[in-house]
C-alpha positions as CSV (number, residue, x, y, z in Angstrom):
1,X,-31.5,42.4,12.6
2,X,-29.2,44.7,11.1
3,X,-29.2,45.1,7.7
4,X,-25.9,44.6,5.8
5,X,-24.9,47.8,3.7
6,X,-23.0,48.8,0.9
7,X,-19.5,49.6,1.6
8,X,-19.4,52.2,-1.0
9,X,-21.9,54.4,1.2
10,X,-19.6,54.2,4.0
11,X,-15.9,55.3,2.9
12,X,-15.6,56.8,6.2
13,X,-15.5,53.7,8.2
14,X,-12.9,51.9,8.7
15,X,-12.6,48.3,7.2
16,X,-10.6,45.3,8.4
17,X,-8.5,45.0,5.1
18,X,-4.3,45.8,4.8
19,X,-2.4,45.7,1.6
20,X,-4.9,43.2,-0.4
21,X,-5.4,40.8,3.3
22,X,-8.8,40.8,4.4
23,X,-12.3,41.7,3.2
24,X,-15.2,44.1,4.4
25,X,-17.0,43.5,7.5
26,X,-21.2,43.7,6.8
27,X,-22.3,42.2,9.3
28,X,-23.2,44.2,12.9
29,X,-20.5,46.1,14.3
30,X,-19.7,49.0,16.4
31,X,-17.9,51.6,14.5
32,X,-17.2,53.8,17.6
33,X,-15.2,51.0,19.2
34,X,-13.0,50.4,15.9
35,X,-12.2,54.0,15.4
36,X,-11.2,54.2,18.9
37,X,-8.9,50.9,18.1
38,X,-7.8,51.2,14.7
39,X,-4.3,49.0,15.5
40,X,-6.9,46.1,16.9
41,X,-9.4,46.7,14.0
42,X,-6.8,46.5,11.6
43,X,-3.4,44.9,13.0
44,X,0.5,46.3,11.7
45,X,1.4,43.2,9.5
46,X,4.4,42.9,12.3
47,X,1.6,41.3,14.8
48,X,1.3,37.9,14.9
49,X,0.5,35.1,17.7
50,X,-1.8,34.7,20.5
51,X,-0.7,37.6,23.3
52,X,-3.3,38.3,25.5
53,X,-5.6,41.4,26.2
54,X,-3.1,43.8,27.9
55,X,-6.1,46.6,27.9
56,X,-9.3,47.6,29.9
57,X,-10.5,50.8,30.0
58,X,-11.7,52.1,33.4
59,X,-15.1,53.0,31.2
60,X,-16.1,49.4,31.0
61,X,-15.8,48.0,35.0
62,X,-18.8,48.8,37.2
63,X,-19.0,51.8,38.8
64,X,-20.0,52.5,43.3
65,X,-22.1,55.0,43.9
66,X,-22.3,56.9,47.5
67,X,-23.3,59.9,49.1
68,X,-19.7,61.4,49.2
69,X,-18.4,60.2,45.7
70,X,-17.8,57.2,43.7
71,X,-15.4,54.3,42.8
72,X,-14.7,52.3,40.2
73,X,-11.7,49.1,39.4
74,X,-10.0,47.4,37.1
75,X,-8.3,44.3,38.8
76,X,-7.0,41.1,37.5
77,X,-11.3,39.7,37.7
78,X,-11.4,42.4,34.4
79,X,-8.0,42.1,33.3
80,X,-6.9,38.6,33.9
81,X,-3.3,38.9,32.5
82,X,-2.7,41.9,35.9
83,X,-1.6,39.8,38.3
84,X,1.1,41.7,40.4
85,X,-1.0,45.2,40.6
86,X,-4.9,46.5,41.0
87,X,-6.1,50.1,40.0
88,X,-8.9,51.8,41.9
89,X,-10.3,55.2,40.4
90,X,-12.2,57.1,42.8
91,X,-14.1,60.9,43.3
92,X,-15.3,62.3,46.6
93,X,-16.9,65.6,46.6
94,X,-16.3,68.3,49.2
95,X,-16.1,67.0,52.1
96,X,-16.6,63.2,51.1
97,X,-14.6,61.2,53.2
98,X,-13.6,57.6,52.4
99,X,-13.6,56.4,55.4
100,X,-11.3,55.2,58.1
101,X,-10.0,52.2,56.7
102,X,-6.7,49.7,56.5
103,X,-5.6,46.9,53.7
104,X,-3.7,44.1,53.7
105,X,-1.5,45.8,50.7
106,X,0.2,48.4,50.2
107,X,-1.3,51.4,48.7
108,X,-0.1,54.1,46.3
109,X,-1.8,56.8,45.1
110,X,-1.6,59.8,42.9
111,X,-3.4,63.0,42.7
112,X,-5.4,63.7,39.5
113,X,-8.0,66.7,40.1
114,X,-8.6,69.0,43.2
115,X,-7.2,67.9,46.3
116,X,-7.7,65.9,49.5
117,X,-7.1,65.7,53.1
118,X,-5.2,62.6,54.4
119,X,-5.0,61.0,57.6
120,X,-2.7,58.0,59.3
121,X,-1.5,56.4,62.3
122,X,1.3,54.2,62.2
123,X,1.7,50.9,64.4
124,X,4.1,53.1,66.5
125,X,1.1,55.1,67.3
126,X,2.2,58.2,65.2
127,X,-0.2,60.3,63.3
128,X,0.1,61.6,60.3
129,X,-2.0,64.6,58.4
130,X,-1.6,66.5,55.2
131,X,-3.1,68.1,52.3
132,X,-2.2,66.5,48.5
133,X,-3.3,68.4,45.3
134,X,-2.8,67.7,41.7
135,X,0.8,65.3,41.0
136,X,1.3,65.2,44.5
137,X,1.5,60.7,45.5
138,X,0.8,59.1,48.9
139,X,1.8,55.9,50.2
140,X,0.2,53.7,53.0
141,X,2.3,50.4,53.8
142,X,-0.3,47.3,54.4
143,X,-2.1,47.5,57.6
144,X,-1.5,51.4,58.1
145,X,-5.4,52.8,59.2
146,X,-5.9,56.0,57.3
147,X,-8.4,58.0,55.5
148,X,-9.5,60.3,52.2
149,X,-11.8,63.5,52.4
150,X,-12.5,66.0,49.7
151,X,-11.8,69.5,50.2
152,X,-13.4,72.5,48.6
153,X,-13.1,71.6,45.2
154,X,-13.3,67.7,45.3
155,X,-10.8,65.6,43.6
156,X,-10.4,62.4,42.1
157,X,-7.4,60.2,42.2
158,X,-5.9,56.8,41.0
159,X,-5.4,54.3,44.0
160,X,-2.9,51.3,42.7
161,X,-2.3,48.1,45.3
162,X,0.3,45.1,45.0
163,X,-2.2,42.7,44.0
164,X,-3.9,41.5,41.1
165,X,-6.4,40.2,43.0
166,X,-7.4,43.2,45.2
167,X,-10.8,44.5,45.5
168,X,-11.9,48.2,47.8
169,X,-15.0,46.9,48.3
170,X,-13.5,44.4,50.6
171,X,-11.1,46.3,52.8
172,X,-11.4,46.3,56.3
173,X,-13.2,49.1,57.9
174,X,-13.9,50.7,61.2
175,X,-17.5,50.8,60.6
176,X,-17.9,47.5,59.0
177,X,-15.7,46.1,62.5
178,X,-17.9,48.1,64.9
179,X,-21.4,46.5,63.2
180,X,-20.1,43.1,63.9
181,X,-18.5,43.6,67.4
182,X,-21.2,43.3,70.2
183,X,-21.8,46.6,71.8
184,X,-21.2,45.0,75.2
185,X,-17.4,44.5,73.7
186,X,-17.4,47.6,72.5
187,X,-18.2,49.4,75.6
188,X,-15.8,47.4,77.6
189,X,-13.0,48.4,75.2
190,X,-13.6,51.8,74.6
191,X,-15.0,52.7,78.7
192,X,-18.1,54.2,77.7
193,X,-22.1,53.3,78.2
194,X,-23.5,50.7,75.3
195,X,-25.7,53.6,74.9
196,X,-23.0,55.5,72.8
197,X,-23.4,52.7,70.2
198,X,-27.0,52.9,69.4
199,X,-26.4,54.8,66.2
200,X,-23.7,53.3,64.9
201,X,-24.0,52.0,60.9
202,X,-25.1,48.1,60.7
203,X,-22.9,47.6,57.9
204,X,-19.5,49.5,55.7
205,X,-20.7,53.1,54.9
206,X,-17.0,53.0,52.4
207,X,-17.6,56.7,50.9
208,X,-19.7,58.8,53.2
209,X,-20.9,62.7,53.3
210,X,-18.8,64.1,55.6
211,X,-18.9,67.9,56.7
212,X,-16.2,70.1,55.7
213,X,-12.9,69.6,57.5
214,X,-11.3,73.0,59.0
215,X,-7.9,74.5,58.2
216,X,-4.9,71.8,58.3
217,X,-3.6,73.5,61.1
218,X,-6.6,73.5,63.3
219,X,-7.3,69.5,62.8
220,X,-3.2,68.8,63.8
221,X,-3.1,66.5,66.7
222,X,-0.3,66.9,69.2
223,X,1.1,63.2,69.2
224,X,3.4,61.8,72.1
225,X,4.9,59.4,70.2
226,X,6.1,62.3,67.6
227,X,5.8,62.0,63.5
228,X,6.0,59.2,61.5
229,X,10.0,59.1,60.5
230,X,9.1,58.7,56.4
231,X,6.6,61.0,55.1
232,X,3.7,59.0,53.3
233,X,3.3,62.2,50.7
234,X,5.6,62.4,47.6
235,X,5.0,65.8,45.5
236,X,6.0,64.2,42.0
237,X,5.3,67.3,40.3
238,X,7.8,69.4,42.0
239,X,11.2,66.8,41.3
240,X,13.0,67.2,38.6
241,X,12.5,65.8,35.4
242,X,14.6,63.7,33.0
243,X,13.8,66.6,29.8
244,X,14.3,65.3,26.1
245,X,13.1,66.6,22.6
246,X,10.8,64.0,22.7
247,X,8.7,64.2,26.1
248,X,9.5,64.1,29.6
249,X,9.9,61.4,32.7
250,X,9.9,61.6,36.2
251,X,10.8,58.8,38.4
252,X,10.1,57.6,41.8
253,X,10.6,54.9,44.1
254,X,12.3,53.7,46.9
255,X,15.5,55.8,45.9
256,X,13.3,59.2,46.5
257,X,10.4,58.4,48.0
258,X,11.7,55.8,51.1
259,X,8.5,54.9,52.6
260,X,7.7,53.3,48.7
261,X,8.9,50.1,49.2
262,X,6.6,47.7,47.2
263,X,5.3,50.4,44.2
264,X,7.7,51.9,41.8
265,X,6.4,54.3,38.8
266,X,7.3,56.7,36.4
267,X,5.3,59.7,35.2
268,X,5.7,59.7,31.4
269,X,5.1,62.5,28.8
270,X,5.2,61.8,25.6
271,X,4.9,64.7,22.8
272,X,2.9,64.7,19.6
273,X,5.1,62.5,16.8
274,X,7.6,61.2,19.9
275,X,7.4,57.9,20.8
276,X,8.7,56.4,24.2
277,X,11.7,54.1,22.9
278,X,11.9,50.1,22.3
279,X,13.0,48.8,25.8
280,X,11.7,46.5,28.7
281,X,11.8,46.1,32.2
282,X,13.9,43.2,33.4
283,X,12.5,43.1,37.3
284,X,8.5,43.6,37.3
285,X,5.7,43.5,35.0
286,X,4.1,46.9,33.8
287,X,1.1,48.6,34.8
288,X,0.0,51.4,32.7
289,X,-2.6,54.1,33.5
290,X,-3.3,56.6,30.9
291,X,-3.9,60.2,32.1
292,X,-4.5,62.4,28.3
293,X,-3.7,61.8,24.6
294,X,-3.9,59.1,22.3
295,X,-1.3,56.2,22.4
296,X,0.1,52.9,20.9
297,X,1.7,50.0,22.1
298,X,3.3,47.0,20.9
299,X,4.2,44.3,23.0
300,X,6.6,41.8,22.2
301,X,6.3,38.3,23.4
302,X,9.0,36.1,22.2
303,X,8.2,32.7,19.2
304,X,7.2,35.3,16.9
305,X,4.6,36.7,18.9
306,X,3.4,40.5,19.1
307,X,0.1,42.4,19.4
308,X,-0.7,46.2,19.4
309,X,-3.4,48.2,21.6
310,X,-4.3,51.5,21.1
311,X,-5.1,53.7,24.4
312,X,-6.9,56.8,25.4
313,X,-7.5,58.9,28.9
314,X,-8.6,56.4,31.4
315,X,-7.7,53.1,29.9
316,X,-5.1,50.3,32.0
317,X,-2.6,48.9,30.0
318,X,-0.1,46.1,31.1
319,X,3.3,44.5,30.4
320,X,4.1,41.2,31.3
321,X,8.1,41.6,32.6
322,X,10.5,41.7,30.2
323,X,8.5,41.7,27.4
324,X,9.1,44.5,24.7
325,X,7.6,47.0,24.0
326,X,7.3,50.8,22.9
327,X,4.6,53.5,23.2
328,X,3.9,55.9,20.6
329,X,1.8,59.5,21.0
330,X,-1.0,59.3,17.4
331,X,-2.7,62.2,18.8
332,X,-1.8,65.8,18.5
333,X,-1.4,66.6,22.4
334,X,1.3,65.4,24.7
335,X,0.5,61.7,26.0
336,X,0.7,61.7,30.0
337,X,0.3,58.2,30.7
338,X,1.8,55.9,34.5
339,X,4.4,52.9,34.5
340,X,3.8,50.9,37.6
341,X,5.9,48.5,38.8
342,X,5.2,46.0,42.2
343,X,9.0,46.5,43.0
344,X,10.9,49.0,45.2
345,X,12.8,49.9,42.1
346,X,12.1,51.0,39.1
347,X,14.3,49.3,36.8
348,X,14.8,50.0,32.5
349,X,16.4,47.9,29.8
350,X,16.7,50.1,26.6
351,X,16.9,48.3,23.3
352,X,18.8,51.7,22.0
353,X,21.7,51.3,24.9
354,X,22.3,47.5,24.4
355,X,23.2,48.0,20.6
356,X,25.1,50.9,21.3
357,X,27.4,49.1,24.2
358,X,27.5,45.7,22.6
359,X,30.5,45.5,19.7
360,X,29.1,46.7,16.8
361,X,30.5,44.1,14.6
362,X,28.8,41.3,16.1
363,X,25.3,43.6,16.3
364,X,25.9,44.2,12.2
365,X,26.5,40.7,11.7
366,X,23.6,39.5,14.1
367,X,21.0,41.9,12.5
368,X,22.3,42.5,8.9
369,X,21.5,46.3,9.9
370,X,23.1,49.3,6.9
371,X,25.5,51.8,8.4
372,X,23.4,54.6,9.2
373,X,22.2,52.0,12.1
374,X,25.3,51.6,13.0
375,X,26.0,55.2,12.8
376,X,23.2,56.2,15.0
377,X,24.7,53.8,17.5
378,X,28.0,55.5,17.9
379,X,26.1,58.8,18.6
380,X,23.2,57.8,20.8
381,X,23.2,58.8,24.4
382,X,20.1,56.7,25.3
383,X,16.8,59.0,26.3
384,X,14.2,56.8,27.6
385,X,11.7,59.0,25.2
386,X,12.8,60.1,22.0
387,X,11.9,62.0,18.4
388,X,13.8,59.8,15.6
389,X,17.3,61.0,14.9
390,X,17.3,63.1,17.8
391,X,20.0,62.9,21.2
392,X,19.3,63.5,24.7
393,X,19.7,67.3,26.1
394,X,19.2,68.4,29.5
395,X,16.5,70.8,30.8
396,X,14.4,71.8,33.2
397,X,10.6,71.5,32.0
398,X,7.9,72.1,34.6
399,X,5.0,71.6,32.2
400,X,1.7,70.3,34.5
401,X,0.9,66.7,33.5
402,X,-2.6,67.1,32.7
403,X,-2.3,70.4,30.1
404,X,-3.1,69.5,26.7
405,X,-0.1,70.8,24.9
């Protein structure tokens, strides 16, 4: 059993006492996990109530191991409170394919290291094959076959699907449908001896080693029924983004991206002392994914409820809809960090813009504010990420995402 210690010897660690509230904790503990959560550790005096966990890091759910590359989820069986969207994080290596597959949901995906081949078909029997690197998205409505493969360099990527309840480990697969379809059937569908189906895997193979696939060009399959009429590829990195002194945002949904009917997102950047302003989100709950930096969020819940998370590369959070909240950067790198929406819209209330358009009388009298408030009110032209005491100007940043300035 642990001994306990004297706090004098341990100035360095952080203690869960605020302004005279509190006392020392002696007892086990793990210091690595507090200094990774200092606003859980020790809560702003603001929080109060009973919110619910609205984190999980991807570092705590288990992690599949294949031939081919890896996967790992966080889903609403390790985050109860994510009910309307599921993350899946997986790697292949070059040339690991995850195999031909289809859901029942819709899936969107984005591009975080190297890139990948993609392949569909659509129930009009039009193929569909491209290449996606780093930013670029694609899209697969529920029940579209299609498949993954690494190319020379690998790559992982964030998979997100409109339900909670999701899990890839249970997705329907060719190979899994071939091991329980008797090879008699099989033979009589497909015109070919039962003999061609000796081999074939006795269970889901999922993520396989595959052999490297040739140049795009050369793996293009002339297709009767022509191409698909909405590309399922969205290169986010390329549009143009919304540009203020405090960060950057690029949007996409339906609007831009047509064939993204049931997932709409935002890539957000967030620079060192910005903070990504009060507001909430009036048609969808919130699902975060955190990409670089450091972060916090508080959530606001209504009867005096609120509760602050802090976040890091890799960690989920969520926002139940049209609860407030606000993200700040507390590193000193830009925060890149994924709103998720199950909607075909992505849709923003901001706390700033309702002052400013409400009469300014009735907000004074409401909120007992001092005139610079009201000040700032007549002057603020609404940027969904701000620096304090700072307006919205336009630009045309390009920065990559995942660069650490």
């Amino acid at each position: 059993m642990n001994q306990p210690y004297n706090p004098t010897e341990y100035d360095d660690i952080p203690q869960p006492i605020r302004d005279g509230a509190g006392w020392w904790d002696l007892g086990p503990r793990d210091v690595m996990r507090d200094l990774e959560n200092p606003d859980m550790f020790v809560p702003p005096a603001t929080d109060a109530g009973t919110l619910p966990n609205l984190k999980f890091s991807f570092s705590d759910t288990y992690m599949q191991l294949n031939e081919g590359g890896w996967s790992r989820e966080v889903t609403v069986r390790q985050l109860p409170i994510a009910t309307t969207l599921a993350g899946v994080n997986m790697a292949l290596t070059p040339g690991g394919v995850r195999e031909l597959h289809w859901h029942q949901q819709a899936e969107w995906s984005i591009m975080l290291v190297g890139r990948a081949r993609i392949t569909a078909v659509d129930q009009n029997g039009r193929n569909f094959i491209a290449d996606v690197g780093v930013g670029d998205l694609w899209y697969f409505p529920p029940g579209i076959p299609h498949s993954i493969q690494g190319l020379e360099e690998g790559c992982e990527f964030l998979l997100v699907f409109d339900d909670g309840k999701f899990s890839d480990l249970n997705t329907l697969s060719i190979s899994d449908w071939f091991a329980h379809t008797p090879k008699d059937v099989l033979s009589a569908n497909f015109g070919v001896p039962e003999s061609d189906f000796a081999h074939i895997p006795n269970q889901q193979v999922y993520i396989f080693q595959g052999s490297m696939p040739g140049p795009l060009e050369k793996q293009q399959i002339p297709d009767p029924f022509g191409t698909v009429p909405k590309t399922f590829t969205h290169r986010l990195l390329a549009q143009e983004p919304l540009v203020t002194p405090g960060g950057t945002v690029r949007i996409v949904d339906s609007t831009n991206f047509p064939i993204s009917t049931a997932v709409a997102a935002a890539l957000v950047e967030v620079k060192p002392g910005a903070m990504r302003e009060l507001h909430w989100h009036p048609n969808a709950d919130e699902w975060q994914y955190y990409i670089s930096g450091m972060g916090r969020m508080t959530v606001f819940g209504a009867n005096g409820t609120a509760r602050t998370f802090d976040y890091r590369a890799g960690d989920v959070g969520y926002v139940p809809r049209a609860f407030g909240h606000y993200i700040q950067n507390t590193g000193n790198q830009s925060l890149w960090f994924l709103e998720m929406f199950k909607s075909d819209r992505f849709e923003d209330v901001s706390l700033n813009q309702w002052m400013a358009l409400t009469p300014h009388q009735l907000v004074q009298e409401n909120l007992n504010v001092g005139p610079e408030f009201m000040t700032a009110l007549r002057n603020e032209k609404w940027p969904v990420v701000k620096y304090p005491g700072f307006s919205y100007y336009p630009s045309t940043n390009r920065e990559n995402p995942y660069s650490s300035k």
